[in-house]
TORVEX-342761 format. One record per residue (C-alpha): residue number from 1; residue in one letter; chain; x, y, z. Coordinates in Angstrom, 1 decimal, padded with zeros to 4 digits, always signed. Example, Ala and Ser with C-alpha at 12.3 -4.5 7.8 and 13.67 -1.06 7.14 Angstrom:
// residues 2
{1, "A", "A", {+012.3, -004.5, +007.8}} {2, "S", "A", {+013.7, -001.1, +007.1}} 
***
This chain:
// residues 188
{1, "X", "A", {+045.7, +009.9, +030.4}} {2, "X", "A", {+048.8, +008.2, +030.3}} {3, "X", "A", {+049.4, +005.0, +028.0}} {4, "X", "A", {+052.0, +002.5, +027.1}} {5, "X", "A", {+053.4, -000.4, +026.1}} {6, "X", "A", {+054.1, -002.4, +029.0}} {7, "X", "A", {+058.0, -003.4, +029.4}} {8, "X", "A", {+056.6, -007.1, +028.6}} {9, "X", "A", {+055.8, -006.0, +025.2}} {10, "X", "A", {+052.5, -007.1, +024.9}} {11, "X", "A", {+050.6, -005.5, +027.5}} {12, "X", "A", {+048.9, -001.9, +027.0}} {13, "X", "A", {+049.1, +000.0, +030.1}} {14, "X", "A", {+046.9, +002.9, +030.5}} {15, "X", "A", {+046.9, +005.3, +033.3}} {16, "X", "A", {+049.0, +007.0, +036.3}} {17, "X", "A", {+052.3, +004.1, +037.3}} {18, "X", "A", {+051.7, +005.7, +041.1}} {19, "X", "A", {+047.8, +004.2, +041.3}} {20, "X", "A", {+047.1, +001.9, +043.8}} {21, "X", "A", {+045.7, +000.0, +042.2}} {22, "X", "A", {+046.2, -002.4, +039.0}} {23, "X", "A", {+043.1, -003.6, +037.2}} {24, "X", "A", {+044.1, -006.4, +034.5}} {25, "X", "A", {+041.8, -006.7, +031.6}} {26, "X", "A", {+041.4, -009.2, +028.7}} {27, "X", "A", {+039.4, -008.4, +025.7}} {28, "X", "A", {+038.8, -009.8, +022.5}} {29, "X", "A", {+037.6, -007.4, +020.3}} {30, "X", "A", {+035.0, -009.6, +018.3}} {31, "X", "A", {+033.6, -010.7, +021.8}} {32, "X", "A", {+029.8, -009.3, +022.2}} {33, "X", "A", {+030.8, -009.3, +026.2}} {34, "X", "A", {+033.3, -007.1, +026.2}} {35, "X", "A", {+030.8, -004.8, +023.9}} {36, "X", "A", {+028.6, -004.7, +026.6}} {37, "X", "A", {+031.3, -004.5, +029.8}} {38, "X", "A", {+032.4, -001.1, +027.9}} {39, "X", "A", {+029.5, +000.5, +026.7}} {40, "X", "A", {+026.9, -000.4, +029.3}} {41, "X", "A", {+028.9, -002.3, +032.1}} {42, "X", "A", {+031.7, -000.8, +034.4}} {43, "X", "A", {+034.4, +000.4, +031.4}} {44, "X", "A", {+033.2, +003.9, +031.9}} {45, "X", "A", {+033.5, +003.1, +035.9}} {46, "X", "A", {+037.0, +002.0, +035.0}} {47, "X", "A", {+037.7, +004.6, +032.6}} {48, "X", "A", {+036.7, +007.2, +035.3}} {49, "X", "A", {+039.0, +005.6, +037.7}} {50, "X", "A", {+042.2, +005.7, +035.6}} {51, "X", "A", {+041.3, +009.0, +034.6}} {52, "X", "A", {+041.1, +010.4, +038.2}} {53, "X", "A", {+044.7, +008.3, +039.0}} {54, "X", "A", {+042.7, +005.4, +041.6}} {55, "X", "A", {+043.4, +002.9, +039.1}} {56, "X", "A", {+045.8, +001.6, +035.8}} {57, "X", "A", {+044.3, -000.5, +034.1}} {58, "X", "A", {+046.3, -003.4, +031.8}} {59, "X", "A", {+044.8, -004.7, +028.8}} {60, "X", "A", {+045.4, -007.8, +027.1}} {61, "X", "A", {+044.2, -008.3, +023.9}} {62, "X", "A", {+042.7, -011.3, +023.1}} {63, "X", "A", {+041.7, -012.6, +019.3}} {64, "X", "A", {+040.6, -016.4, +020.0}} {65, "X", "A", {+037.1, -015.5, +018.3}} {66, "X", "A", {+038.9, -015.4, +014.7}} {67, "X", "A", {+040.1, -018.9, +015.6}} {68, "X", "A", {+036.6, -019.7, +017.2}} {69, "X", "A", {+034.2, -017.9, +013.9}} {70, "X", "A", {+036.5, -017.4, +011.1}} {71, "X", "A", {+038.1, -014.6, +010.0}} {72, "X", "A", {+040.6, -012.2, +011.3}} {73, "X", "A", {+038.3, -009.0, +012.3}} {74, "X", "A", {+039.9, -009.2, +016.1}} {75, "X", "A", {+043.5, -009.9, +014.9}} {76, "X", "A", {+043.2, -006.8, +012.4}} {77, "X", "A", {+041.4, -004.5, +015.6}} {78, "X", "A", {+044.3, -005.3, +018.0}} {79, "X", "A", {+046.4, -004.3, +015.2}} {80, "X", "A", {+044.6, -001.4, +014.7}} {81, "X", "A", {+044.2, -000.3, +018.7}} {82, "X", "A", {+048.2, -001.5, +018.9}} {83, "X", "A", {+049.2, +001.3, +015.9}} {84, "X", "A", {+046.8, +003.8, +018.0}} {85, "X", "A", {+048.7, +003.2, +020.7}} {86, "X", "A", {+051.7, +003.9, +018.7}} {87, "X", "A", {+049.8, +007.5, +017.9}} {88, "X", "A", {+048.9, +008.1, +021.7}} {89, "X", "A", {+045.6, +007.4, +020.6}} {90, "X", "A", {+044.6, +003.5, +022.5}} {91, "X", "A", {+042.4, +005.1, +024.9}} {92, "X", "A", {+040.3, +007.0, +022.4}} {93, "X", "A", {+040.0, +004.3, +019.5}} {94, "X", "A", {+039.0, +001.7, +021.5}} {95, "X", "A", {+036.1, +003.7, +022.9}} {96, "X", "A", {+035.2, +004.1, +019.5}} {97, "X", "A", {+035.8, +000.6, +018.7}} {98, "X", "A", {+033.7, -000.7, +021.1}} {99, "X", "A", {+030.9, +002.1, +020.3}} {100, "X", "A", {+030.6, +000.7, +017.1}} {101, "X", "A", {+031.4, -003.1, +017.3}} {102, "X", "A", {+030.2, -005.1, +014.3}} {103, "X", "A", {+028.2, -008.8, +015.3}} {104, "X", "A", {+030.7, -011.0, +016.3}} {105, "X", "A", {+029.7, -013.8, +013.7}} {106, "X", "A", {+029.8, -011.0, +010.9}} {107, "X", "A", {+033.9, -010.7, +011.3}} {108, "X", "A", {+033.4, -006.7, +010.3}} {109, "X", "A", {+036.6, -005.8, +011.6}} {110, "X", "A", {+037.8, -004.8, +008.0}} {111, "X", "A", {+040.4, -002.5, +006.8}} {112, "X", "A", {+037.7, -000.1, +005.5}} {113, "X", "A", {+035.6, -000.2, +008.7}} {114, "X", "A", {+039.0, +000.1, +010.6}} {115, "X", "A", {+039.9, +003.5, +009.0}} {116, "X", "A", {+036.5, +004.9, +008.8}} {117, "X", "A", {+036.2, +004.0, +013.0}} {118, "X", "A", {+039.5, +005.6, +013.3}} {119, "X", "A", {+038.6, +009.0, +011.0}} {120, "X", "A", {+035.9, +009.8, +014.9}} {121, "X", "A", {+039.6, +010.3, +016.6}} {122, "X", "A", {+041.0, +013.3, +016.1}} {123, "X", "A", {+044.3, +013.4, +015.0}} {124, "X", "A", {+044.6, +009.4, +014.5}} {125, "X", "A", {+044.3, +009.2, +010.9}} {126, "X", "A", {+047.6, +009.4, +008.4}} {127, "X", "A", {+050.1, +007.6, +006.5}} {128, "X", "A", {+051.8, +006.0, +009.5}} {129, "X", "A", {+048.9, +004.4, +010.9}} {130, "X", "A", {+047.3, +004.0, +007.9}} {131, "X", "A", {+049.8, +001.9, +007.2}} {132, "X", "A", {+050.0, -000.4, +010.3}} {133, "X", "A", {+046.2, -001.2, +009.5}} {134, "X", "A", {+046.7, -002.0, +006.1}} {135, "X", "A", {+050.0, -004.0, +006.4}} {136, "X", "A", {+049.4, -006.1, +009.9}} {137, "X", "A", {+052.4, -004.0, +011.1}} {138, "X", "A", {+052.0, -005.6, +014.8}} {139, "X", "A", {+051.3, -009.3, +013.6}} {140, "X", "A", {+054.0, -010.2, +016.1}} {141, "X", "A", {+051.9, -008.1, +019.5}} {142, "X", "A", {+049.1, -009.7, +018.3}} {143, "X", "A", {+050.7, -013.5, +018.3}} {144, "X", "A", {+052.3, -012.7, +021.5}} {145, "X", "A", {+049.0, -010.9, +023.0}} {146, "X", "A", {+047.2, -013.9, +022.1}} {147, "X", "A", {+049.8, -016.4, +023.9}} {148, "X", "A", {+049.9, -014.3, +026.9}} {149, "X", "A", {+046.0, -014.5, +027.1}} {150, "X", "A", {+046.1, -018.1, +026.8}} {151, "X", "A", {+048.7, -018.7, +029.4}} {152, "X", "A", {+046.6, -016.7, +031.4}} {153, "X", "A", {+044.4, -017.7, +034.1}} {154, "X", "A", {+041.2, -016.4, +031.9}} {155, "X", "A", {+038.6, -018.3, +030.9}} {156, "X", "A", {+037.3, -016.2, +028.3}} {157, "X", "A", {+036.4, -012.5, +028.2}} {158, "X", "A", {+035.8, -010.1, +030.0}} {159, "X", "A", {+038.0, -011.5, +032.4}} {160, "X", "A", {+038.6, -008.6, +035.1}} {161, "X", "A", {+041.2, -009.0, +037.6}} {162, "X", "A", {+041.6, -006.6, +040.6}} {163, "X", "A", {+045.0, -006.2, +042.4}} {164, "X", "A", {+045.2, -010.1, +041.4}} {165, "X", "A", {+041.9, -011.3, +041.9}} {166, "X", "A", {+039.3, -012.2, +039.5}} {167, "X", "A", {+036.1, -010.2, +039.9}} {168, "X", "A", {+033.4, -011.7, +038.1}} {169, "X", "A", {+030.5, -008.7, +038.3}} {170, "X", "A", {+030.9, -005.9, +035.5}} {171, "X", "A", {+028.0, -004.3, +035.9}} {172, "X", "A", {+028.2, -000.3, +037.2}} {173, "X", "A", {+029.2, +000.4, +040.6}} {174, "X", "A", {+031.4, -002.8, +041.6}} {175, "X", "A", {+034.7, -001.4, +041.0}} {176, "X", "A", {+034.0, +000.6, +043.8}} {177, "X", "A", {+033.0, -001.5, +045.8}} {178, "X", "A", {+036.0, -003.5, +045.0}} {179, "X", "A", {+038.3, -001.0, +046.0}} {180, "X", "A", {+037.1, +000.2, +048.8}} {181, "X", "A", {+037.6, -003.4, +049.8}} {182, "X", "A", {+034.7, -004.4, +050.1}} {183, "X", "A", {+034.1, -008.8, +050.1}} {184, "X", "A", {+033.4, -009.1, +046.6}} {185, "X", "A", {+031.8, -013.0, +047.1}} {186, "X", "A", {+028.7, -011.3, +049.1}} {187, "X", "A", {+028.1, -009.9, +045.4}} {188, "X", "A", {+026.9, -012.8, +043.9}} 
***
């Protein structure tokens, strides 16, 4: 699947430029919510869609939950998914990533944790990325990400957008139903 840095510089685009349709989501790492809108929500939903070219999806990654709980585990994960990004490997990592998210108030997005996460994507690991982890590399996509989330119109996260609109159901089978056009209010 395709994936990018967006030409804004801060946004990670991921799948086909000719889909119809553009799904905007912020994430913050650290953020239990997000845990669950990927692992048991609609991210495989969403997932699926890029994959089969209905859908690219843009992320924005948030780190507001360091500021929030202490710590810097989301600041050092959207480092980490930006240098995987770098490798071709965003898509991947932050499956694993969120597969394996440490409690929020634990802040257990370490350097070690970091590496051993990336060592389950094939071909991630080596000096280069190594590296970016270890040194902040992308301190600057990471105070930028974080601007662009707060000049958002997000509240907190997930925050899903759809073509523009805010969709506030995540659970399996909505996306659909958003895209087929469906009224989205008689959901809730």
């Amino acid at each position: 699947m395709p994936e990018s840095l967006g030409s804004d510089g801060v946004t990670v685009v991921v799948g086909d430029e000719r889909a119809d349709t553009t799904v905007q989501l912020y994430e913050d790492l650290r953020c239990p919510a997000c845990e669950e809108f990927e692992t048991q929500g609609a991210g495989a939903e969403l997932h699926s869609l890029a994959q089969h070219g209905s859908v690219q999806i843009h992320y924005t990654l948030a780190s507001f939950l360091d500021d929030r709980l202490g710590g810097n585990g989301s600041r050092k994960a959207a480092n980490a998914l930006r240098a995987a990004l770098a490798e071709g490997k965003f898509v991947e990592y932050h499956q694993v990533l969120y597969a394996h998210q440490p409690d929020e108030a634990v802040d257990g997005y370490t350097d070690d944790f970091i590496l051993k996460m990336a060592s389950r994507v094939e071909g991630l690991r080596g000096p280069r990325f190594d590296t970016a982890v270890r040194t902040m590399k992308y301190q600057a996509f990471i105070d930028a990400s974080e601007s662009a989330f707060q000049n958002s119109s997000a509240r907190g996260t997930p925050t899903l957008t759809v073509s523009g609109a805010e969709r506030p159901e995540f659970e399996r089978g909505y996306l659909a139903l958003y895209l087929k056009g469906s009224s989205w209010r008689t959901r809730l």
